[in-house]
C-alpha positions in Angstrom: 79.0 196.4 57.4 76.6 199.0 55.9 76.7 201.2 58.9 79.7 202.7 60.8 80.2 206.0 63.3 81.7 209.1 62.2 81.4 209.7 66.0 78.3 212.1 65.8 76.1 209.6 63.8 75.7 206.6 61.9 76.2 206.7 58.4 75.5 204.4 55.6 78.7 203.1 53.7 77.2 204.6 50.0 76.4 207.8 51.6 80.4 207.9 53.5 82.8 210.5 51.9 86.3 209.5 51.5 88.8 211.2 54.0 86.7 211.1 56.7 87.6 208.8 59.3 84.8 205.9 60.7 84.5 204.0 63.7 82.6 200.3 64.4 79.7 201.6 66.8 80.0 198.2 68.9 83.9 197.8 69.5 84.8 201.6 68.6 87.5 200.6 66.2 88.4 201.9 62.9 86.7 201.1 59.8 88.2 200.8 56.5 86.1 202.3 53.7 85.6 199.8 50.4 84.1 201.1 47.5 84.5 199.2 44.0 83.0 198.8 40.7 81.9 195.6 41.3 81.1 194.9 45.3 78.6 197.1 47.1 80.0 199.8 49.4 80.6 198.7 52.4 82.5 199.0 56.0 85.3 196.3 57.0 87.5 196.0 60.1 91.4 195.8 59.9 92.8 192.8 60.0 93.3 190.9 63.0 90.4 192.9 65.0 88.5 191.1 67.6 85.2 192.8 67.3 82.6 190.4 67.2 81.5 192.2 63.8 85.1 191.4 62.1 84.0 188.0 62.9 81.5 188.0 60.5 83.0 190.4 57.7 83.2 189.0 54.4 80.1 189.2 53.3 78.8 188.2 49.6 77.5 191.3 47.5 74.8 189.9 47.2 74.3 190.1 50.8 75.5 193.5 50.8 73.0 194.7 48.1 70.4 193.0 49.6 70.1 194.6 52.8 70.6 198.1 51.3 67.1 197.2 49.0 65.5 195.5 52.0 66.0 198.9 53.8 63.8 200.6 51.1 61.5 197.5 50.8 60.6 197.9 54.9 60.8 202.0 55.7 64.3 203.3 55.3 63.1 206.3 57.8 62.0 204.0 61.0 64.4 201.1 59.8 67.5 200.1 62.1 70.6 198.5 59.9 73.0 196.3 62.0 71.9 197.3 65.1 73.6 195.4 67.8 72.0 194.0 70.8 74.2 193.2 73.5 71.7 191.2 75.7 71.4 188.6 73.6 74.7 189.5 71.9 73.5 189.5 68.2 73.2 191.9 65.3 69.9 191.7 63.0 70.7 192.6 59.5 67.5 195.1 60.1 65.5 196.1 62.8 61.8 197.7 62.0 59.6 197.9 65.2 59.9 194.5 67.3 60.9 192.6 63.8 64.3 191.6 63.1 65.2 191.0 59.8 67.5 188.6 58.9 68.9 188.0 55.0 70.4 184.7 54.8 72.6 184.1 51.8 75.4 181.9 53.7 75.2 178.3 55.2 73.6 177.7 58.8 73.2 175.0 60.8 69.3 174.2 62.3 70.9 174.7 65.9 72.6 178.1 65.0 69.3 179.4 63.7 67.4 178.1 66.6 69.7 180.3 69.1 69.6 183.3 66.6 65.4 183.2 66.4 65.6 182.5 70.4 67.4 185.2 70.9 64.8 187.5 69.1 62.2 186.1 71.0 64.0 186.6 75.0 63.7 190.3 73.6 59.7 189.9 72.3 60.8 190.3 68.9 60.0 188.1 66.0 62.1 187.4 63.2 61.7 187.2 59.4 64.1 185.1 57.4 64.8 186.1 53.7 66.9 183.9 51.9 69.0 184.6 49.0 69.6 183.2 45.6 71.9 180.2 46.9 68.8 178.6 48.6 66.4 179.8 46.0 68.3 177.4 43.8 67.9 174.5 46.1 64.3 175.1 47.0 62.8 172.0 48.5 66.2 170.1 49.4 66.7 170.0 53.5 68.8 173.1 53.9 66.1 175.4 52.7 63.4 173.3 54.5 63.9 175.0 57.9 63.0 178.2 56.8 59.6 177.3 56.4 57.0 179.1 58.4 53.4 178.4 58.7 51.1 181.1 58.1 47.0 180.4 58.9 45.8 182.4 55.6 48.4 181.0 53.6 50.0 178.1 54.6 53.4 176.7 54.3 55.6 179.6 53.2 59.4 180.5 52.6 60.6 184.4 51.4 63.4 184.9 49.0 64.9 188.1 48.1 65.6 188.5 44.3 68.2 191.0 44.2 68.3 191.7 40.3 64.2 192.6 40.7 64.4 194.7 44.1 62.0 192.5 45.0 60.4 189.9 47.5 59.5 186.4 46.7 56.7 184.4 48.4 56.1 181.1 48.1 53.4 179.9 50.0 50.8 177.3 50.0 53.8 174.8 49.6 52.8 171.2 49.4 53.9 167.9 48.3 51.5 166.4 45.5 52.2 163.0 44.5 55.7 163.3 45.7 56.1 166.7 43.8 56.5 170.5 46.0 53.8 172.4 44.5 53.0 176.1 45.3 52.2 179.5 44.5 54.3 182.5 44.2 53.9 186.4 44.6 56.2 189.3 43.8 56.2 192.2 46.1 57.7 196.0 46.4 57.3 197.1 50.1 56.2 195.8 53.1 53.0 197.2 53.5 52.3 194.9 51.1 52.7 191.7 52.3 51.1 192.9 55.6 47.7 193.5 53.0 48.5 189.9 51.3 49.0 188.0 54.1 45.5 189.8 55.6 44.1 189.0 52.1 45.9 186.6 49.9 42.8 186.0 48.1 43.0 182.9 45.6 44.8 180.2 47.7 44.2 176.8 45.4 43.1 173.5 46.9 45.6 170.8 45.3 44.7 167.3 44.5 46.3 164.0 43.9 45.0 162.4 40.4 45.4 159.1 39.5 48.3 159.6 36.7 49.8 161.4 39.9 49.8 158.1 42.0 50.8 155.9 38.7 53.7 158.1 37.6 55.0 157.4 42.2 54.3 153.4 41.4 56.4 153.8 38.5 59.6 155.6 40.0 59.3 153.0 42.4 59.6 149.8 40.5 62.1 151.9 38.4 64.4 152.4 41.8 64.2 148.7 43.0 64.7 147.7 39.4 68.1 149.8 39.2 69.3 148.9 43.0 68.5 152.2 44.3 70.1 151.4 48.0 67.3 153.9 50.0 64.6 152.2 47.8 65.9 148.8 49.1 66.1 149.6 52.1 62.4 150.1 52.2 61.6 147.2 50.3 63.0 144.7 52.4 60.9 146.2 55.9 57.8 145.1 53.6 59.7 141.6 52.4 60.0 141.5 56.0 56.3 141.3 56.5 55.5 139.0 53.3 54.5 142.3 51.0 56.2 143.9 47.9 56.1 147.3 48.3 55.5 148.9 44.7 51.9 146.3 45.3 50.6 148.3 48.5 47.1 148.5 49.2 44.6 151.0 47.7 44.2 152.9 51.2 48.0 154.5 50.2 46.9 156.0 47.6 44.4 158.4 48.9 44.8 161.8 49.2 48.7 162.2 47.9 48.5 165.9 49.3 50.8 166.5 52.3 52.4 169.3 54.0 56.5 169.8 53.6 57.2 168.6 57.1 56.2 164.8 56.2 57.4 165.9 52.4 58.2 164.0 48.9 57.9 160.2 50.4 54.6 160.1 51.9 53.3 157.5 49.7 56.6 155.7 51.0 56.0 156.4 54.5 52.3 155.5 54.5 53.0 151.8 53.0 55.5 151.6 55.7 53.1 152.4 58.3 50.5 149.9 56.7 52.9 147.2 56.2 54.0 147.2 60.1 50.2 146.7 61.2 50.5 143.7 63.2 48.0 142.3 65.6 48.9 144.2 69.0 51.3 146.3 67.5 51.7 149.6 69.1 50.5 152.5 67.6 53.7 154.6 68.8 56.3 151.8 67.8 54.5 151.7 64.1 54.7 155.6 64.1 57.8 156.2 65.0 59.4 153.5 63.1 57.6 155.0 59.5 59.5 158.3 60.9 63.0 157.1 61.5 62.8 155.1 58.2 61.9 158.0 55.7 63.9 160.7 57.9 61.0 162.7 58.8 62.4 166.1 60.7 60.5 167.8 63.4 63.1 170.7 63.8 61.5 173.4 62.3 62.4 176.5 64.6 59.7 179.2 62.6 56.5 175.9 62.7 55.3 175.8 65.7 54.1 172.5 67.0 55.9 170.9 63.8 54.9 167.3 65.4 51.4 167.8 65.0 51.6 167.9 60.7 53.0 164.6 61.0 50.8 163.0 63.9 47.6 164.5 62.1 48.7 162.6 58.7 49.1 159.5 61.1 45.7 159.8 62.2 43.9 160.7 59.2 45.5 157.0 57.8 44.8 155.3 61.1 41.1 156.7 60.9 41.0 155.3 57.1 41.5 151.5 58.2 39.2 151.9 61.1 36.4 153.4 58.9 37.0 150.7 56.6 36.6 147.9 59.0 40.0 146.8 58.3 41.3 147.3 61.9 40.4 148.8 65.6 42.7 149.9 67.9 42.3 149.8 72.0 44.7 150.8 74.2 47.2 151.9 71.6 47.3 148.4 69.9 46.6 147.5 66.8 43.2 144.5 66.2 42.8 143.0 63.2 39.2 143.0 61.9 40.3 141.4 58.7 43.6 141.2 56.2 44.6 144.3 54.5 45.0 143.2 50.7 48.4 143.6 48.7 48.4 143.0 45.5 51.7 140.4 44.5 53.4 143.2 42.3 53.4 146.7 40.6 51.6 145.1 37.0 48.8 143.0 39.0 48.3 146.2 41.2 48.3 148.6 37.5 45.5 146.2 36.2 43.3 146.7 38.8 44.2 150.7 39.1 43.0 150.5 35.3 39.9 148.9 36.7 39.2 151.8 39.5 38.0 154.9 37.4 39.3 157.4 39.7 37.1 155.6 42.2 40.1 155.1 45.2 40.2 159.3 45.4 
């Protein structure tokens, strides 16, 4: 804890004097004072408490630190720290107007965080999640995923705190490119501005797949079923299933290799799944959501709204593609063949004719 009662105010723990006695302002307790050369100052319960704070002592240092600079980055004058609230029985790490801030250095589950932003929002308060160096190293994997907002001006974003650098990192405009997370960054000191970025981010760049980008995904493919890789096989056989290899997919997967993190690094994969289920008077939603339970697609995002619709627009924008075409039509949620959708028989026959395209497939 960074706060504690000396029973005519709250104090901070670097600003406590030793000898004075202070209390937990939720269960009234006793604090005990830490101070070190090596952990930040901070309140702790005696052992054995039952406060619902002692519950959750044992915080990093870096979580520590962090919420004492986040204090200065916000507005340490209107700023609450650890303010409890009892209604929905939780305890931002700050509080600034109807904003809880939260800085997340530990583990937590997508369910946990979905009751804690919840909460927040039974009170009309929204919530900002900063994350700390732990997820920062694993930026892109599926426990830093959830994090992600979407913000209109500047898209797909996730904030870390860097404690070393007082400072906030955004990463926004986050999208898979040929199977890759690209995106932008920005450092800031305060929050005034990233209110003024977020208003006016400026340069926000348009990515775009390349044909070396769609060569090098071909590639790790054929390398994957070449060395057994068991996901990669698993994949293979649905389109062995239906007479096709998949590394020899049809041109109309390789457009556009640009996606949003929601449908993420196998959408080439996911796409050649879709195309290879096409049957005559297939269902649409039986396709769909069989290309979704095969490459794991989540739609738990608790700070996206509407996370579905990334993935059903991606759907549609293929679906459209083979209609365009004259490849296929589709009434009453089936599929109709108009004519064969051409495979090539492997990953060099498909190369040759890539070699052949000049860019012309983007």
């Amino acid at each position: 804890m960074l706060m504690a009662s000396d029973k005519d105010r709250l104090v901070s723990a670097s600003e406590a004097k030793e000898g004075i006695k202070y209390y937990c302002p939720i269960c009234k307790e006793a604090l005990i004072l830490k101070r070190g050369d090596v952990n930040a100052p901070h309140f702790a319960h005696y052992q054995n408490s039952k406060c619902l704070i002692a519950m959750e002592d044992g915080e990093s240092n870096e979580h520590l630190m962090g919420k004492e600079q986040l204090l200065n980055f916000i507005d340490k004058r209107n700023t609450h720290v650890e303010k409890y609230l009892p209604v929905i029985n939780q305890r931002p790490d700050l509080m600034y107007q109807r904003i809880a801030f939260e800085f997340q250095c530990s583990p937590i589950s997508r369910k946990r965080l979905r009751q804690r932003i919840e909460g927040y929002h039974q009170l009309h308060m929204k919530s900002l999640w900063i994350l700390g160096s732990n997820y920062r190293k694993r930026f892109g994997s599926d426990s830093v995923n959830k994090f992600y907002y979407y913000i209109d001006s500047i898209g797909f974003t996730i904030f870390f705190w860097l404690v070393n650098e007082r400072k906030l990192e955004v990463r926004y405009n986050c999208q898979y490119v040929c199977g890759k997370l690209k995106y932008q960054r920005i450092l800031l000191n305060k929050l005034s501005e990233l209110i003024i970025f977020i208003h006016n981010p400026k340069t926000i760049l348009k990515y775009h797949s390349s044909m070396h980008g769609v060569i090098s995904q071909l590639t790790k493919i054929e390398n994957q079923i070449f060395y057994r890789n068991q996901q990669m096989l698993k994949w293979q056989n649905v389109c062995y299933n239906q007479y096709h290899n998949i590394s020899g997919a049809p041109f109309v997967c390789d457009i556009k290799q640009v996606t949003n993190p929601i449908v993420g690094r196998n959408f080439l994969i996911w796409k050649i799944l879709i195309v290879s289920s096409i049957k005559e008077n297939a269902r649409l939603l039986d396709v769909y959501e069989f290309a979704n339970q095969m490459v794991g697609i989540k739609f738990d995002y608790p700070l996206v709204n509407n996370a579905k619709d990334y993935v059903k627009n991606e759907f549609k924008l293929l679906i459209k593609r083979l209609i365009t075409r004259k490849i296929i039509q589709v009434k009453n949620g089936r599929f109709h063949l108009i004519r064969q959708i051409k495979w090539f028989e492997d990953y060099y026959q498909k190369l040759n004719e890539l070699s052949t395209q000049n860019n012309t497939i983007f």
